[in-house]
C-alpha positions in Angstrom: -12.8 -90.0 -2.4 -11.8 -92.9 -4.5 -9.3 -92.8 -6.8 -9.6 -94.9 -10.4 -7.3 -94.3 -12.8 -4.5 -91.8 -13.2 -2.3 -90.5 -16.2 0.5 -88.6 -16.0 2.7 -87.2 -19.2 5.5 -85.2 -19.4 5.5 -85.7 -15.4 8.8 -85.8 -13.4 10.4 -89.4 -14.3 7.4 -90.5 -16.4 7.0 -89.9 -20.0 3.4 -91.2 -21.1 2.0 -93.5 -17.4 -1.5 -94.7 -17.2 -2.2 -96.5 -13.9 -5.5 -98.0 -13.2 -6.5 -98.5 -9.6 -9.0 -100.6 -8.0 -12.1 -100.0 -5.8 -10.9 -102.1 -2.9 -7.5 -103.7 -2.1 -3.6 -103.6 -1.4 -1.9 -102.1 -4.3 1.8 -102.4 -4.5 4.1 -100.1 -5.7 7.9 -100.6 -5.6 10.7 -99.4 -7.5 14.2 -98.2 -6.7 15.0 -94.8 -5.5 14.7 -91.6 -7.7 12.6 -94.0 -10.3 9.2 -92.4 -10.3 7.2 -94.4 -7.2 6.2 -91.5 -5.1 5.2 -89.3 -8.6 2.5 -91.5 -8.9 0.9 -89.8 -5.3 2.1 -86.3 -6.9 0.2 -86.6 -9.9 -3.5 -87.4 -8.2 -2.3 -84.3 -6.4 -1.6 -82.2 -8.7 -4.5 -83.0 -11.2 -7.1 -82.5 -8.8 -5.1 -79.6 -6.7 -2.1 -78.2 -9.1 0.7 -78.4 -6.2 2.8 -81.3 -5.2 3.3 -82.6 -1.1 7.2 -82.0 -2.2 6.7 -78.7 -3.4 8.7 -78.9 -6.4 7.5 -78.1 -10.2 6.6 -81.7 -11.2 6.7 -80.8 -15.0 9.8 -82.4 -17.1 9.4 -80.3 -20.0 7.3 -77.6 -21.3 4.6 -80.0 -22.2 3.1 -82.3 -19.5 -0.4 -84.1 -18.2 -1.6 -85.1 -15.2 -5.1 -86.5 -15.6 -7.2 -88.4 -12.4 -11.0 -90.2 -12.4 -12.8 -90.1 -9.3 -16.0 -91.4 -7.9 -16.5 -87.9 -7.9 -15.1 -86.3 -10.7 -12.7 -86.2 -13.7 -9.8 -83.7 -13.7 -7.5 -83.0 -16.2 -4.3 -80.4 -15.7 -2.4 -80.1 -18.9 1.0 -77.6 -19.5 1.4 -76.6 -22.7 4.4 -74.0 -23.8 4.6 -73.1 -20.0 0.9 -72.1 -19.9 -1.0 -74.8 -17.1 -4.9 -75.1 -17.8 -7.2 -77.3 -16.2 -10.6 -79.3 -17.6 -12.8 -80.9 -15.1 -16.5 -82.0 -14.9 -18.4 -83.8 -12.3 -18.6 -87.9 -12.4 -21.2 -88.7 -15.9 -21.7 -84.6 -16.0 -20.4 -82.8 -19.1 -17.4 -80.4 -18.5 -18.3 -76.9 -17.7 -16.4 -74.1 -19.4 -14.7 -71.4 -16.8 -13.4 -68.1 -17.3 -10.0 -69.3 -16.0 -8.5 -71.6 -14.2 -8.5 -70.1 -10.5 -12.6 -70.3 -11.0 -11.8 -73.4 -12.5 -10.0 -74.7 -9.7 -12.4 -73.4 -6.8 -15.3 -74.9 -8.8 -13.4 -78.4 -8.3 -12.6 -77.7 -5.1 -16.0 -77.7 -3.8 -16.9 -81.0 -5.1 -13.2 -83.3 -4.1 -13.0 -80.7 -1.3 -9.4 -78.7 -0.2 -6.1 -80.3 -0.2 -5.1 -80.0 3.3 -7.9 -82.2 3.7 -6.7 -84.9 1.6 -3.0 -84.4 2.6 -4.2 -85.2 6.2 -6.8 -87.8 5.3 -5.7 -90.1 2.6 -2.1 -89.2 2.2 0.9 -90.4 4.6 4.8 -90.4 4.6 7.4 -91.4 6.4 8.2 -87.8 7.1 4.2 -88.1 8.5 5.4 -91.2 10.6 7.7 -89.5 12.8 6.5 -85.9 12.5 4.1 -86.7 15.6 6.4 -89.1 17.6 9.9 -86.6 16.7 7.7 -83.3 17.6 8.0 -81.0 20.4 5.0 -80.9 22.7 4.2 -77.5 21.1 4.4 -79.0 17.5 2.1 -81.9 18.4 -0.4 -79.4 19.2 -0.2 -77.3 16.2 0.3 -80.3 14.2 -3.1 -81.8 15.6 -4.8 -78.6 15.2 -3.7 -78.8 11.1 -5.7 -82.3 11.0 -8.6 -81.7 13.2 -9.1 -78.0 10.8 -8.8 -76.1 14.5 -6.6 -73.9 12.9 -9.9 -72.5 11.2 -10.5 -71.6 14.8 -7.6 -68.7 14.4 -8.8 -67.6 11.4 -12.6 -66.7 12.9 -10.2 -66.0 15.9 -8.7 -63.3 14.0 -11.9 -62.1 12.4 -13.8 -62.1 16.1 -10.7 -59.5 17.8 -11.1 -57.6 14.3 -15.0 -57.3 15.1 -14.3 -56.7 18.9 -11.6 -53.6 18.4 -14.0 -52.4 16.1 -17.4 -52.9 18.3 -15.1 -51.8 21.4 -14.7 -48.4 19.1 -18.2 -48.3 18.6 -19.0 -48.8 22.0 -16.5 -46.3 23.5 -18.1 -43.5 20.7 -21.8 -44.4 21.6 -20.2 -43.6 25.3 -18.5 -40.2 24.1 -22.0 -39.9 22.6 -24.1 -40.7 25.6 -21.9 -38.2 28.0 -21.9 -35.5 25.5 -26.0 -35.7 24.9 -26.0 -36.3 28.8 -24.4 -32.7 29.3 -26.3 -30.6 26.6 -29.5 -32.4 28.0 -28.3 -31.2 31.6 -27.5 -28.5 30.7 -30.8 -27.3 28.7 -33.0 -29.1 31.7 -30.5 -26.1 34.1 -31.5 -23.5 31.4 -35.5 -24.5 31.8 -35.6 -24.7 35.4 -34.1 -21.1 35.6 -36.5 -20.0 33.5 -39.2 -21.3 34.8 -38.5 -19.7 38.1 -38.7 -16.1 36.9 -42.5 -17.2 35.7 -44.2 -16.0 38.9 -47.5 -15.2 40.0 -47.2 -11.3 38.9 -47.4 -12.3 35.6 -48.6 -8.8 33.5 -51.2 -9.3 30.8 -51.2 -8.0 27.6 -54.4 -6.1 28.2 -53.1 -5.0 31.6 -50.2 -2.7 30.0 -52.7 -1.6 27.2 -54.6 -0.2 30.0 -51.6 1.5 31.7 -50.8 3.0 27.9 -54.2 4.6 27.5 -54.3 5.7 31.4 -50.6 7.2 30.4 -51.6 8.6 27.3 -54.7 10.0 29.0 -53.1 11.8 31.5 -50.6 13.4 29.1 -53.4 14.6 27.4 -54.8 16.4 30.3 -51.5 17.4 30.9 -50.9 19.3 27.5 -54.6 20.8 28.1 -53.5 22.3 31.4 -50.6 23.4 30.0 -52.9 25.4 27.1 -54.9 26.6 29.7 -52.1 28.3 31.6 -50.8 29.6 28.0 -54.5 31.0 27.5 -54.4 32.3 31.2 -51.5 33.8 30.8 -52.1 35.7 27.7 -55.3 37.0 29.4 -52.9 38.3 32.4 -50.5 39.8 29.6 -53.7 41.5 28.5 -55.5 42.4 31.4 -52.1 44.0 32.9 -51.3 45.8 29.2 -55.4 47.2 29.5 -55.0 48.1 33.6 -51.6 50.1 31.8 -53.4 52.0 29.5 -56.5 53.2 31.8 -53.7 53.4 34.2 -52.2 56.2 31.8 -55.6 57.5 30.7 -56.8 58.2 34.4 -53.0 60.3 34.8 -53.6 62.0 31.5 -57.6 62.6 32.8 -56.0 64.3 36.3 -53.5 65.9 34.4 -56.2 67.8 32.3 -58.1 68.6 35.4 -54.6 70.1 36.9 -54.6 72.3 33.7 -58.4 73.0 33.8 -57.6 74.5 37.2 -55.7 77.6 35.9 -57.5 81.0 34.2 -55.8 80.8 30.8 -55.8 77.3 28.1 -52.0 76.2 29.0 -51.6 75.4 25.2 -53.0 78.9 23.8 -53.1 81.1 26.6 -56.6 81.8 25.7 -58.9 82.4 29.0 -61.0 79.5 29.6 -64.9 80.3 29.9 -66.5 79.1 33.1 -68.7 76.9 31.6 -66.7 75.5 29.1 -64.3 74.8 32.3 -66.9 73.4 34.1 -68.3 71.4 31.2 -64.7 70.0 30.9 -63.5 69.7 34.3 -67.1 67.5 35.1 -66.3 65.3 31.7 -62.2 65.0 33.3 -64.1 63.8 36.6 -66.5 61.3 35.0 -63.3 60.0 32.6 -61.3 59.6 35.7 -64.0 57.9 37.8 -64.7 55.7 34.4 -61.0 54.7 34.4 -60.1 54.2 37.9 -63.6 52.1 37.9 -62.2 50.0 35.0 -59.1 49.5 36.6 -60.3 48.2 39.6 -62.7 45.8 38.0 -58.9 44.6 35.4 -57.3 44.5 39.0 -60.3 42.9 40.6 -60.2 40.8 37.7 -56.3 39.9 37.2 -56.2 38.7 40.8 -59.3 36.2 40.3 -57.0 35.2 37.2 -54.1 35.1 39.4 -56.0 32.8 41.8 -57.2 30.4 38.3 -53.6 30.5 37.4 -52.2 28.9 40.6 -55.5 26.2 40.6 -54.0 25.4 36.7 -50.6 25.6 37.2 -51.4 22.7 40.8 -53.7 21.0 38.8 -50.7 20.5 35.9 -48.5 19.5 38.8 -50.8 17.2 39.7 -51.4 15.7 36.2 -47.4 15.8 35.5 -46.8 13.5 39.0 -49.6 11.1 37.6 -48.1 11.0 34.2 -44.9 10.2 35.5 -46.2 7.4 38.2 -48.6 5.9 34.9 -45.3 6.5 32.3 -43.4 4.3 35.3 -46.1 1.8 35.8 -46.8 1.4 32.0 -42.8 0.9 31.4 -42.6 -1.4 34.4 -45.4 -3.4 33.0 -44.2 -3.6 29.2 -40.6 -4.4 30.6 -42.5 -6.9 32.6 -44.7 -8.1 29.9 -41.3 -8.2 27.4 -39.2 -10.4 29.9 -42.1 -13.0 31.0 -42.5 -13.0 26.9 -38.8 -13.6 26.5 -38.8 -15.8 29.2 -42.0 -18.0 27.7 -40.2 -18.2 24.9 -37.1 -19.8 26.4 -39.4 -21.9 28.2 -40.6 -23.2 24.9 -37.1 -23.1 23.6 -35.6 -25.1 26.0 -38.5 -27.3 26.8 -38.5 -28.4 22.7 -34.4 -28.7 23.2 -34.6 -30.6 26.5 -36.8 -33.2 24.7 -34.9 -33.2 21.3 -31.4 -34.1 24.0 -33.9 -36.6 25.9 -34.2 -38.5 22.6 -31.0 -38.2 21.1 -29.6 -39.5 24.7 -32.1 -42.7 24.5 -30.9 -43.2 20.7 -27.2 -43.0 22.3 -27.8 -45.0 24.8 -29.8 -47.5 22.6 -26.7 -47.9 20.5 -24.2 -47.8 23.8 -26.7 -51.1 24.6 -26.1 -52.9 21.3 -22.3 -51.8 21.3 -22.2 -53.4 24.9 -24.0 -56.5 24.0 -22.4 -56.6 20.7 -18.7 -56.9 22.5 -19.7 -58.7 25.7 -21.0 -61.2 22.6 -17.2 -60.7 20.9 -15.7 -60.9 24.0 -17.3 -64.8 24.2 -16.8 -65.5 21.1 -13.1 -64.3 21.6 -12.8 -66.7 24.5 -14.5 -70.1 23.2 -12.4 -69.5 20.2 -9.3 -68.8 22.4 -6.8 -71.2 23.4 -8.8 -71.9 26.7 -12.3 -72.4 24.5 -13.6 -74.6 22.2 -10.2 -75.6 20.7 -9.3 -76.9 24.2 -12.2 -78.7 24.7 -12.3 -80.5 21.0 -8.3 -81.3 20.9 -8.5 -82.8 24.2 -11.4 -84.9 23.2 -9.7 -85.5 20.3 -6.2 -86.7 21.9 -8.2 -89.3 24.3 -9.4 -91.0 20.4 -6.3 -90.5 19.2 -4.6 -92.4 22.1 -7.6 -95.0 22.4 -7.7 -95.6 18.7 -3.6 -95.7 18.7 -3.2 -98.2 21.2 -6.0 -100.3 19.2 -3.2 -99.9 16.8 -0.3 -100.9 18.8 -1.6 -103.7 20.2 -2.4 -105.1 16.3 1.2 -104.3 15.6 3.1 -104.7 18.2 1.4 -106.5 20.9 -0.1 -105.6 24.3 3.4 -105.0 25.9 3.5 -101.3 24.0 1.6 -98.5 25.1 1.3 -94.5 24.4 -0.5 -92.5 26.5 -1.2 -88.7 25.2 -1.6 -85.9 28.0 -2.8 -82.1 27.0 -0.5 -80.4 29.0 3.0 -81.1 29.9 4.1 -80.2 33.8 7.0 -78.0 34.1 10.0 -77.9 36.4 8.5 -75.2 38.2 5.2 -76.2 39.1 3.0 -75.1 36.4 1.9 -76.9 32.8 2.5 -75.8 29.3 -0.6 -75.7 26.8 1.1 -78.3 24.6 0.7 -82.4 23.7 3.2 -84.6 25.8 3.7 -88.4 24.5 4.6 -91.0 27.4 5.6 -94.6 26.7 4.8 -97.3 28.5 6.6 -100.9 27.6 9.6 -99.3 25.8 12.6 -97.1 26.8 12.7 -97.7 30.3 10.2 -94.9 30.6 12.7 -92.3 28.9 10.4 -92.1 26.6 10.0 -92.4 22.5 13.8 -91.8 22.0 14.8 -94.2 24.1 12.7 -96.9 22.3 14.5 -99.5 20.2 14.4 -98.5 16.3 11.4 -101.2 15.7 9.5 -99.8 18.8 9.6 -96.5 17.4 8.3 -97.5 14.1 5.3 -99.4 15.9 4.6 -96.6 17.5 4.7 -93.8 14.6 2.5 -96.5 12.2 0.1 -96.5 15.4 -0.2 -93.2 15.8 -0.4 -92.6 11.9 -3.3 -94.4 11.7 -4.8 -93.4 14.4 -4.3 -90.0 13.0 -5.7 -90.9 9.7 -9.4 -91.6 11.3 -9.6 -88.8 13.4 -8.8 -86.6 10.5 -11.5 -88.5 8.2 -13.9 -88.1 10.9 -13.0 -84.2 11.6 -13.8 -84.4 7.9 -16.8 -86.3 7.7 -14.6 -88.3 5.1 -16.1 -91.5 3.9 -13.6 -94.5 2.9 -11.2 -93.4 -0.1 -8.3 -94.3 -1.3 -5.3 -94.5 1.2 -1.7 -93.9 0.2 1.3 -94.9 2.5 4.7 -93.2 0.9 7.2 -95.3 2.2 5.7 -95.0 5.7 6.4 -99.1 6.8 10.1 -99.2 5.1 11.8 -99.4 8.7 10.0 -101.9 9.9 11.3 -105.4 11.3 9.7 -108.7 9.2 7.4 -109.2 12.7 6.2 -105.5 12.3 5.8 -106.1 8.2 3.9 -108.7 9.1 1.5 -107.9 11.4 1.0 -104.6 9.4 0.2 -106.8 6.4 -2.5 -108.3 8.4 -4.1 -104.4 9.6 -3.4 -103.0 5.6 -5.5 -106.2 4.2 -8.6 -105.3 6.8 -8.0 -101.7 5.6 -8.5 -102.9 1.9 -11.7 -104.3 3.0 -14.0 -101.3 2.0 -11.1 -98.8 -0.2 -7.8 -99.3 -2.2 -4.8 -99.5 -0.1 -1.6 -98.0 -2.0 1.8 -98.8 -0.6 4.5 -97.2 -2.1 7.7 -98.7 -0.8 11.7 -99.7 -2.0 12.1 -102.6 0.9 12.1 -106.5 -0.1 10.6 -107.1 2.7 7.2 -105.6 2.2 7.3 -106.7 -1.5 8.0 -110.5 -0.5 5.5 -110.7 2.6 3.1 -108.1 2.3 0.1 -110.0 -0.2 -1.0 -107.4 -2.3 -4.1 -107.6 -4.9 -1.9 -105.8 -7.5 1.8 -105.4 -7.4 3.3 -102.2 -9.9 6.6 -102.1 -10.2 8.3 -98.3 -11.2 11.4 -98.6 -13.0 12.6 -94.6 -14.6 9.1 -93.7 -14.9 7.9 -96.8 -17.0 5.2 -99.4 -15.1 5.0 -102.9 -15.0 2.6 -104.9 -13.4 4.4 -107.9 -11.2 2.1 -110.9 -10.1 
């Protein structure tokens, strides 16, 4: 992004700046300390972004401005009674109207992109200059990760173990699910097969036990026929024996009369009985007796043949009673039969439906067991190329061999080919083993103690080399094109050989984008040949030939 013009009102030391920069070249910017050099940076920063690299409030009062013109867009951040709103519209695009300035600001955002990508691209300090070379091994690494935009890597990091505890709890329910389906399937498939063994060959038909209920209820109706034939039979015997009674008493009463017939006088009236009324009576007495003692042998003759009938009836109703009972037996064996292999059909049918409603909702469990597996063995990946031993690894040492190739390209164009870095991913430890972190070796300075040990000028050489160095990988992690540069006092230590050949590396910078070099040395200001020299003196420009 290039950057062509920039206002600032109301803006730390300046009262009312307008600075116009150009599309390719050195521009100077000098000025004592505390006078208002590095505000110029903080105002393209806070128009386009609304924060400063310091972190400070950069407003002097409650009014202020801070306006910037890109090749890409326009932004303008005013403060007005405390309230900060920001105007912006793409380069020859009317403004667009926002509901506020948060959707304001993430509007512009996606056209000049975010500001750590700027910070680490187009912006550098002196703090930048020795934040590398000064760093721990750990630091370089976290610090490298911060250009290169790895440290998105921990936030899809984060996101990925967020996804994989909550697929591994998917995974381990689908499981819970899959044993508990697995048991009620097993334990329906038990219930069929025990079922299915009491269905045997003596299965009993329906029609089968009708039968035995008709024989049954046959029988019984021979049964209570038998037994009103022994009633009828035995009332006849009641009779017969009442009728053999009464001749029985008749015959008596007929000899008794004969016994009286027998004397001379009536026994009742003492009358004398004519001959031939005795005789007449005596011969009817015979003839009743005869008559009666005939009759009663024909009842007795008659009550033993129904004697005889009785006992064929009565072992006849024995007979029936036995095959009722073996009929009332088999037709209750049979309907208990026919009941339980009903019963038992119907749990077949019961368990058979459950067995393959369990069969299915196993397959569904175990269908989502499969995509919970496949969805964290999937995590699980992701989890390690996104680790510390992944992807990162793979792109930050890739990235350190640029850095130290494009570095020493550096060096040698500042301080000759007597000074070299060299950049390792891993530093050894005393015990044996490495440390995940960036170590920084010198070679042709500090007697191979190291960057400390390195004379101040060394040092400065090497912090400028590895600053730029730094700057192009960061562009390119950003598929940045050339923009504007800005060097915050970053070359201020240097000796006049270092300014020098420095001056030579900023001009073939300026080549294709505007150079700004914000410094307070004499030294730059006299050698350093810039295409436009500003000079910062309490917040009010000049321009110095």
């Amino acid at each position: 992004m290039n950057v062509r013009s920039l206002r600032i009102k109301g803006f730390m030391a300046h009262k009312d700046t307008t600075l116009a920069l150009p599309t390719r070249g050195v521009v100077l910017v000098t000025g004592g300390n505390g006078s208002g050099k590095s505000s110029i940076v903080e105002g393209v920063s806070v128009a386009l972004w609304g924060q400063t690299v310091r972190g400070t409030a950069p407003w002097s009062g409650p009014d202020g401005e801070a306006a910037v013109v890109t090749d890409l867009a326009c932004a303008i951040r005013k403060r007005k009674k405390g309230k900060v709103m920001l105007d912006w519209n793409k380069q020859g695009e009317p403004a667009t109207k926002f509901e506020n300035t948060t959707k304001a600001q993430d509007a512009l955002e996606s056209v000049v992109g975010p500001w750590e990508v700027w910070r680490r691209c187009s912006l550098f300090s002196s703090a930048d200059a020795t934040h590398f070379s000064l760093a721990t091994d750990g630091e370089r690494k976290r610090l490298l990760e911060r250009i290169l935009g790895i440290e998105r890597f921990d936030v899809a990091l984060d996101a990925c173990r967020k996804d994989l505890k909550q697929a591994e709890a998917a995974r381990d329910v689908a499981e819970r699910g899959c044993f508990v389906e697995g048991e009620r399937l097993r334990s329906e498939q038990r219930r069929l097969a025990e079922a299915q063994s009491w269905l045997g060959d003596d299965h009993v038909a329906t029609e089968d036990v009708e039968a035995l209920r008709a024989k049954a209820e046959n029988l019984r109706a021979l049964v209570e026929k038998s037994e009103a034939d022994l009633r009828s039979m035995t009332d006849m015997s009641r009779r017969g024996a009442t009728s053999q009674g009464e001749l029985a008493a008749m015959a008596r009463q007929a000899r008794a009369t004969l016994e009286r017939l027998r004397g001379a006088t009536c026994p009742t009236c003492s009358q004398p009985i004519p001959q031939a009324l005795r005789d007449k009576l005596e011969r009817e007495a015979q003839e009743a007796q005869a008559a009666h003692e005939q009759r009663m042998a024909a009842a007795n003759e008659e009550l033993a043949k129904g004697a005889d009938l009785f006992d064929e009836l009565n072992a006849e109703r024995a007979a029936l009673e036995g095959k009722l009972r073996e009929a009332a037996h088999a037709y209750r064996s049979a309907k208990l039969s026919r009941d339980r292999d009903a019963q038992v059909r119907a749990t077949v049918a019961d368990a058979t439906a459950k067995v393959g409603q369990f069969e299915l909702a196993l397959a569904e469990q175990e269908e989502r067991l499969a995509q919970a597996t496949k969805l964290r063995d999937e995590l699980q990946a992701c989890e390690q190329v996104l680790g510390l031993k992944g992807v990162r690894a793979h792109v930050l040492a890739r990235a350190l061999g640029g850095i130290e190739a494009v570095a020493n390209v550096w060096l040698s164009r500042v301080a000759g080919r007597e000074l070299r870095l060299k950049l390792s991913p891993y530093t050894e430890k005393k015990t044996g083993g490495v440390s995940d972190s960036i170590s920084l070796d010198i070679i042709g300075a500090g007697d191979g103690h190291g960057y400390r040990a390195a004379s101040g000028g060394e040092r400065r050489r090497l912090d400028v080399a590895l600053l730029l160095a730094l700057a192009e990988v960061a562009s390119a992690a950003h598929s940045g094109a050339s923009g504007t540069l800005f060097f915050d006092e970053v070359f201020d230590l240097l000796d006049p050989d270092g300014v020098q050949r420095i001056s030579a590396v900023l001009h073939e910078l300026a080549q294709d984008r505007c150079v700004v070099i914000v410094s307070h040395s004499d030294a730059i200001a006299q050698t350093l040949r810039s295409d436009r020299h500003v000079h910062v003196d309490n917040g009010v420009v000049t321009m110095r030939t």
